[in-house]
N, C-alpha and C positions, 0 to 999 in steps of 0.2 A: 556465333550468333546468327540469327536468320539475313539473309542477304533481305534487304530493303526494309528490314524492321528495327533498325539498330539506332539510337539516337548518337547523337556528336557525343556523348560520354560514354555510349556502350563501345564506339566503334576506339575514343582514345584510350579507353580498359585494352580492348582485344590487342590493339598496336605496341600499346606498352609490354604485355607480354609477350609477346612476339620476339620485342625488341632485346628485352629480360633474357630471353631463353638465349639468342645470340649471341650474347652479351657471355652469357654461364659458360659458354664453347670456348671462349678468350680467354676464361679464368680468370674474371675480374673481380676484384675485391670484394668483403662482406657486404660493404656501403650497394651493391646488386642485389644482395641476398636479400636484405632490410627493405628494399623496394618491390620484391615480391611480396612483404607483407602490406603496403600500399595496393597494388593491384590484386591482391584476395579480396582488403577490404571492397574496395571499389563492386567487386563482384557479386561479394553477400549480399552487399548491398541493393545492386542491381537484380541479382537473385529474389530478394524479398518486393521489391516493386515488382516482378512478375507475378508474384503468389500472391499480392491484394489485387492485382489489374484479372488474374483468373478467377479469383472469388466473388470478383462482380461479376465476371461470365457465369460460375455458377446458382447466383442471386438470381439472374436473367434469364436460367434455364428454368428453375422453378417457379420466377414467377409465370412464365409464355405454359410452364403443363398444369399449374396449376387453372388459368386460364381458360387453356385447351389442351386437355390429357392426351384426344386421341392424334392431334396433329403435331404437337411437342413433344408430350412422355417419351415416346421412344429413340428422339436426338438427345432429351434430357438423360437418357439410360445409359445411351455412348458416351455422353459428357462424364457422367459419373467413372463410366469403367476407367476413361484416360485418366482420372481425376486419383482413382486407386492406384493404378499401375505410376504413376506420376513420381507420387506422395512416397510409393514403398522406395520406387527408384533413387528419389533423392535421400530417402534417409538410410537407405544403402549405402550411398557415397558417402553422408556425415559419419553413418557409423565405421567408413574404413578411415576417418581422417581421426577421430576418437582414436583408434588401434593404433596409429602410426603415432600419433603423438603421444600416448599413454606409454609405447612401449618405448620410446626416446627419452621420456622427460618423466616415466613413473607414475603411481596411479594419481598423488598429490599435487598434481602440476596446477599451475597457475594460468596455465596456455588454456584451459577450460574452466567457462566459468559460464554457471547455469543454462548450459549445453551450448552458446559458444564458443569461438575460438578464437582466444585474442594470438595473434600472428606474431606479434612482440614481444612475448612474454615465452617465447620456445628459442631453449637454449640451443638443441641440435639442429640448427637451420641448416649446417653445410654439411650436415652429416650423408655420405649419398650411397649406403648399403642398405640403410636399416628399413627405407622406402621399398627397396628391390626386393629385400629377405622376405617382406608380407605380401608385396604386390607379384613379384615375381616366383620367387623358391627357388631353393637350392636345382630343386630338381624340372622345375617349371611349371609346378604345380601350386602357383601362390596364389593369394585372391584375383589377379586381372581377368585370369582367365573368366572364370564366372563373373567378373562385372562388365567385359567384355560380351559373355550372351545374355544376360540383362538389359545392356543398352540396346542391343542387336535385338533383341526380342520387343522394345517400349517400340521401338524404331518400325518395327513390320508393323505393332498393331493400329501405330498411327497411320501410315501410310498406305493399310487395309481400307480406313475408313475415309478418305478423300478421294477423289473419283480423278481418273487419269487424263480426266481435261484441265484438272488442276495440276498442270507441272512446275508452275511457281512454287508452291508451297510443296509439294512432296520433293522438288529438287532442297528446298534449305530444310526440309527435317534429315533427307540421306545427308547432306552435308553436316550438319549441328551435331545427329548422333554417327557418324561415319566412322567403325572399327575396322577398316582394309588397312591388310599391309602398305607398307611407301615406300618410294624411295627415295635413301639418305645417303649421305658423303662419308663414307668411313675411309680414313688414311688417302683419302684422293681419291678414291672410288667409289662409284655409286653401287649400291646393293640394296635389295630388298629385306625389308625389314619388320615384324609381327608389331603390331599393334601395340601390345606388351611391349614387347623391349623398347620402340621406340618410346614411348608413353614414362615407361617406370627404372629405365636399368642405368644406373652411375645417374641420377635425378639429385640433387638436391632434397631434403624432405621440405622445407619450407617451397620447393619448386612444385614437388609433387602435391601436398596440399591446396597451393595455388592450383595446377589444375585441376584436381576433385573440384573446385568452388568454381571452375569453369564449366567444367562438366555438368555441374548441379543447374548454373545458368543457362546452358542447352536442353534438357531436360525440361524448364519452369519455360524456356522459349517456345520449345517444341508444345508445348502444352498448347499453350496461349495461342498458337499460329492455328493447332486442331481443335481448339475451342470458339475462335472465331470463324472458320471455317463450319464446325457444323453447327451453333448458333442461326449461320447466313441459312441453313438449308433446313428450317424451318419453315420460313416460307420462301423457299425458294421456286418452289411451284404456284406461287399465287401472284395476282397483277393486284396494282394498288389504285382504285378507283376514287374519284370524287363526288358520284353521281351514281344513284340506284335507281336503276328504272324496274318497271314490271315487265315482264314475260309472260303471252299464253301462246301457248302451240297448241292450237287445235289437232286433234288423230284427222278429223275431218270437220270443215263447215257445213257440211250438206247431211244432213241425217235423213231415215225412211222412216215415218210414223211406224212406230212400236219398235224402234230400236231404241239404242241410248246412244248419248254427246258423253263422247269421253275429251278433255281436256288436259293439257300440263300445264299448271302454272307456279311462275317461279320469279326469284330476282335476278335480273341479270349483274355478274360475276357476286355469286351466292358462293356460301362455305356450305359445302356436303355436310360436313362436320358441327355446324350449328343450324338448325332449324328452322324456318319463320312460320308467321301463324298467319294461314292464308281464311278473310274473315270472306262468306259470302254473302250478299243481302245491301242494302242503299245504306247509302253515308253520308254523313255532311262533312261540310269543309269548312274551319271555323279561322277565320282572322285573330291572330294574336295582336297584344298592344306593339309589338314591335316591330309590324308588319308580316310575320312568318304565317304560313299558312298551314291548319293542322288539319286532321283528318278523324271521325269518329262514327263508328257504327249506328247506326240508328236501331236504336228500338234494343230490345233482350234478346243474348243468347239464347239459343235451342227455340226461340218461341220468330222472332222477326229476323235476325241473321243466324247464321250455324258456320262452323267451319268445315275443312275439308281433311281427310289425310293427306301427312306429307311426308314421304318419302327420298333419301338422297338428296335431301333440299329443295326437292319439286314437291307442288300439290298436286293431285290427280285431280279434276271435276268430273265428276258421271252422273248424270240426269236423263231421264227415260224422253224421247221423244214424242210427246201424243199428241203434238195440235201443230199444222200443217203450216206454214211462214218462218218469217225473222224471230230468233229470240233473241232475247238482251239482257247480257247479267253481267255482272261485275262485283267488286270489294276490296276490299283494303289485306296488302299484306305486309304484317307488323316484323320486322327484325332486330334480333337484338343486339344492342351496343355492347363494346368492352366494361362499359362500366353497371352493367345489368339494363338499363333503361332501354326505350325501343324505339326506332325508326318507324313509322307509317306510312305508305305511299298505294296511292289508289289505282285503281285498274278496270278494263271495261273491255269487253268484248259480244258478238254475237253470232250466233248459228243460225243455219236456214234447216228445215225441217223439210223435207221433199219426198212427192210419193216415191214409191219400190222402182229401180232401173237394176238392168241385168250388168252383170263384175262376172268376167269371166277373167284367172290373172294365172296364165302361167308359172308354173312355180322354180322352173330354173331359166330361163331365157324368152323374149319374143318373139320365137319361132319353133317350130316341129321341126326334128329330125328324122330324115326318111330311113325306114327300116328296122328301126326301134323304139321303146314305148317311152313317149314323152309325158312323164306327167304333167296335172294341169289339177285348181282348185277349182271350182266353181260354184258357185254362190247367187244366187239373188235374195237383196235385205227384202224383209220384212215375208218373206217366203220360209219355211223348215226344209232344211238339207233333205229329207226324201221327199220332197214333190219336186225335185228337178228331175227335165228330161232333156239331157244333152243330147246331141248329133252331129254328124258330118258327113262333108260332100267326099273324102277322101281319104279313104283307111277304114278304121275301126276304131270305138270308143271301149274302154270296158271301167269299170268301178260302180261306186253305190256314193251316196251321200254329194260329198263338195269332194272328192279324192276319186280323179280318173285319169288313166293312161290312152293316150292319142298314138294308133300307129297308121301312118301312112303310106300309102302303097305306091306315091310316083311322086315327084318334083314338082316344085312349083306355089302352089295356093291352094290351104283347105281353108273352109267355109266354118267355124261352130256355130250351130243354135241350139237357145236354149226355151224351152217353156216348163212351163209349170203346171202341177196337175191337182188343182185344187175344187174338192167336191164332184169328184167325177170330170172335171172340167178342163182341159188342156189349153194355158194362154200362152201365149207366142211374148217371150221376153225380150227377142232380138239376137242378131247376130255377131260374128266379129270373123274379120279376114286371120290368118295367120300366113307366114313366108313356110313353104318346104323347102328344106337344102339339104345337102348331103351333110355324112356325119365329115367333121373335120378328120385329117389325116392325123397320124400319130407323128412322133419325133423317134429317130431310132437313138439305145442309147445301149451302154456297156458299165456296168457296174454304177448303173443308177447317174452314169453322168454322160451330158448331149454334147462333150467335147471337152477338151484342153488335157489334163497330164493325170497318168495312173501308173504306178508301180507295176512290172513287170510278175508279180505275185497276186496281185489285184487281178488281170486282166487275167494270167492263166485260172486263178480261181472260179470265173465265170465260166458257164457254158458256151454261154454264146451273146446273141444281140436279143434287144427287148425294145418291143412298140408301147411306147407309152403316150398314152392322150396327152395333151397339152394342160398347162396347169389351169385354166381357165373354163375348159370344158369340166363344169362339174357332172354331170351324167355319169352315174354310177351302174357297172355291169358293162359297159360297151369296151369291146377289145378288139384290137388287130393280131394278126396272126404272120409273123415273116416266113413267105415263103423261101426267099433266095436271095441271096447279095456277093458283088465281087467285091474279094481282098485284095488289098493292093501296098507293097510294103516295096524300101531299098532295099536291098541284098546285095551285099559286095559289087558296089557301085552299079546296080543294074536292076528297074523294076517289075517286080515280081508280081504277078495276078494271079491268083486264084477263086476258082468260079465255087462257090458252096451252095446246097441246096439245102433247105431249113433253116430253120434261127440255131441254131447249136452248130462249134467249131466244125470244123472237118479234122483228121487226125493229121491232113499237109498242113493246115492251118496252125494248128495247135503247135508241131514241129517248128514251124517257123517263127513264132511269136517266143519258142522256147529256147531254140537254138541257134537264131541268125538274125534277130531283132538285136544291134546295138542299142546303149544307155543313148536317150536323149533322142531317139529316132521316132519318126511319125509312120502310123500305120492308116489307113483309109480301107470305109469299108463305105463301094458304091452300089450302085445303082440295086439298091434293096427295095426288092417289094415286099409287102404287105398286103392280105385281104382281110376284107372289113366286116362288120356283122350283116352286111347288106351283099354281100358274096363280090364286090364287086374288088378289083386288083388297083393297086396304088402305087405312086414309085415314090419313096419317103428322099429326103437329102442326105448326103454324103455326111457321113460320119465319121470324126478326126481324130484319134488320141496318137499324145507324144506319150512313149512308153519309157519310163527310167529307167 
């Protein structure tokens, strides 16, 4: 039974057995044998409190997806499947304790009665082949085996579905359903032993029944431990709040006449999954008799408030900017309860509306890179993309629209300016500084790694070394080029350099990495240059792999 789930009467069941089985190794009297049908019962029993305490687990999955299909349904779908494989597993075990007792006691027996098992009413209790002949065979080929990858298989799919920061609970389901050999004391010696035989071979059948009804209580445990388990992760991604505030995030407070105010509004910790109704337009706020204070639209839908799309649990607001100051607007956004009804909580905000100003934004970084083409958007609101005229003190621009590449021809500081050529007329939008620097150096690397350990098949597979940009530099098209690097390797106790020209091995190179590089040995490739797309030479760092 699951370690920390066991109450003071699961844990005196388990000990009694225990004690039973030791007991059977002495050879001790019927009055033993008749006490394993005490500890069976004790276990059906315990067995059947698992199977109502899982059915309210199941009650609780359909109510939470009936609820919420999209946030439940699919833990309620896992629940189900454990619930199938469960249900077959243990009536697997009832139907092999059916066989054993039918073919002991006959098909008329009185040991079964309307598909229980009364435990006292079975005459062959000490009989201890007739358990082994079904479980085990002649030839080894009796049922254990398949109920052996049965339990082996309930066992992975449970253990599939809990996540491996849960070691509590995937330790007691490998332990409850646990089919590994052991080892036991045969004639004074310890040996290993099959699951099977230690399980079902010279058993008692009232023994071996007893464990079926134990195993069936591992099973209904194992359930319950992955049914509470993915229950909990339902929401397990969500925080439990007491208080619902409004959220707007402005894209921007500052609008240009003849643009539009785009807005987000939302509640703060909102379910994606359920929707609120974000109302725009003036509201009251009305005093209940009980003090609570409520909130209500004024005036009629579509005619004096209107709502907004919402999306992912957020509204969007977009409204055209055309009259020049502070605006001010606000509404009420309604969410709904578990129990259908709605929460209202009011909200307010406002935009400034301001004439056209020049947005000139880089599109990978705030700065030009000397020597090659830096794109850049550029933009002035309330302007159209072809009346810009961009410029510069330093390089060359080239593009059309808000989409242009800046190359610059020395270090330091370029200048852009922008105007605009509206009606024949050319207005001066303003400037903006940018930093020049050179382009960053590469990393040298060897089968795509900038150090630590590579297979001896790995590294001969490679040609050679590779300049690769840094992961940060997004700049797409800019490459280095290695011209030359010293190897530098132990060789029978004594270190070995060789000087190569290009990024590709040299054929003493390759010899040596092939033939004289021990397992576990470090090879260094230094002082490599590189030239860059701006012609100029670089000396990259020292490059380390242990080779296995």
């Amino acid at each position: 039974m699951a370690h920390g789930k066991e109450t003071p009467r699961q844990k005196m069941i388990g000990m009694m057995y225990l004690v039973l089985m030791a007991m059977l190794a002495l050879n001790v009297s019927k009055d033993v044998l008749n006490a394993f049908v005490l500890v069976d019962e004790g276990l059906t029993n315990t067995t059947g409190n698992f199977a109502k305490k899982n059915n309210v687990y199941y009650q609780e999955f359909d109510r939470a997806a009936a609820e919420n299909p999209v946030k439940a349904g699919p833990w309620q779908a896992k629940a189900l499947e454990v619930k199938r494989r469960a249900d077959e597993l243990h009536q697997y075990l009832q139907d092999l304790k059916y066989k054993i007792i039918i073919k002991s006691e006959g098909e008329d027996t009185h040991a079964i009665h309307e598909g229980d098992i009364i435990g006292g009413l079975i005459l062959g209790k000490d009989n201890t082949t007739l358990a082994a002949e079904i479980m085990i065979g002649a030839d080894g080929g009796g049922r254990a085996n398949d109920l052996k990858m049965a339990i082996g298989g309930f066992r992975e799919h449970l253990i599939s579905l809990i996540s491996e920061e849960n070691e509590t609970i995937r330790a007691s389901i490998e332990s409850n359903l646990a089919t590994e050999e052991r080892i036991v004391l045969s004639h004074g010696k310890e040996e290993m032993q099959s699951w099977e035989i230690s399980h079902f071979d010279q058993m008692p059948l009232i023994a071996v029944i007893t464990l079926l009804s134990k195993m069936q209580n591992d099973v209904r445990n194992s359930e319950s431990e992955t049914l509470n388990y993915l229950y909990g992760q339902i929401d397990a991604g969500s925080f439990k709040f007491n208080l619902i505030e409004p959220v707007i995030i402005p894209k921007s407070n500052h609008v240009i006449r003849g643009n539009d105010f785009e807005a987000s509004v939302f509640m703060a910790a909102f379910d994606t999954t359920q929707e609120p109704i974000v109302y725009i337009g003036a509201y009251d706020s009305i005093v209940s008799d009980d003090g609570m204070v409520e909130y209500k639209m004024r005036g009629i839908l579509g005619t004096d408030f209107d709502t907004i799309p919402v999306t992912g649990g957020k509204g969007v607001y977009k409204i055209r900017g055309s009259s020049l100051g502070e605006m001010k607007w606000g509404g009420i956004i309604a969410l709904k309860r578990m129990d259908g009804s709605y929460t209202n909580k009011p909200f307010s905000s406002s935009y400034t509306v301001a004439p056209p100003a020049l947005v000139v934004s880089p599109t990978e970084m705030n700065v030009f890179y000397n020597g090659i083409d830096n794109p850049v958007e550029i933009s002035v609101p309330g302007y159209p993309a072809n009346a810009i005229r961009p410029s510069i003190n330093n390089g060359v621009m080239r593009g059309s629209g808000t989409r242009w590449t800046v190359s610059p021809n020395r270090l330091g500081t370029a200048k852009v300016s922008v105007s605009v050529m509206i009606d024949g007329v050319s207005r001066s939008m303003g400037t903006k500084d940018f930093r020049v620097e050179r382009v960053p150096p590469p990393l040298p690397t060897l089968a795509g790694k900038k150090g630590g350990t590579l297979r001896r098949s790995a590294v001969l597979a490679e040609l050679g070394l590779k300049a690769e940009m840094p992961e940060w530099f997004k700049f797409g098209g800019v490459s280095y080029t290695i011209t030359s690097f010293e190897f530098e390797a132990l060789v029978q106790g004594f270190t070995k350099r060789v000087q190569n020209q290009g990024a590709n091995f040299s054929p003493e190179i390759r010899q040596v990495l092939r033939e004289q590089i021990r397992s576990n040995s470090g090879v260094y490739f230094n002082e490599i240059k590189a030239v860059g797309p701006d012609g100029s030479v670089v000396t990259l760092p020292t490059l380390g792999i242990r080779v296995q």
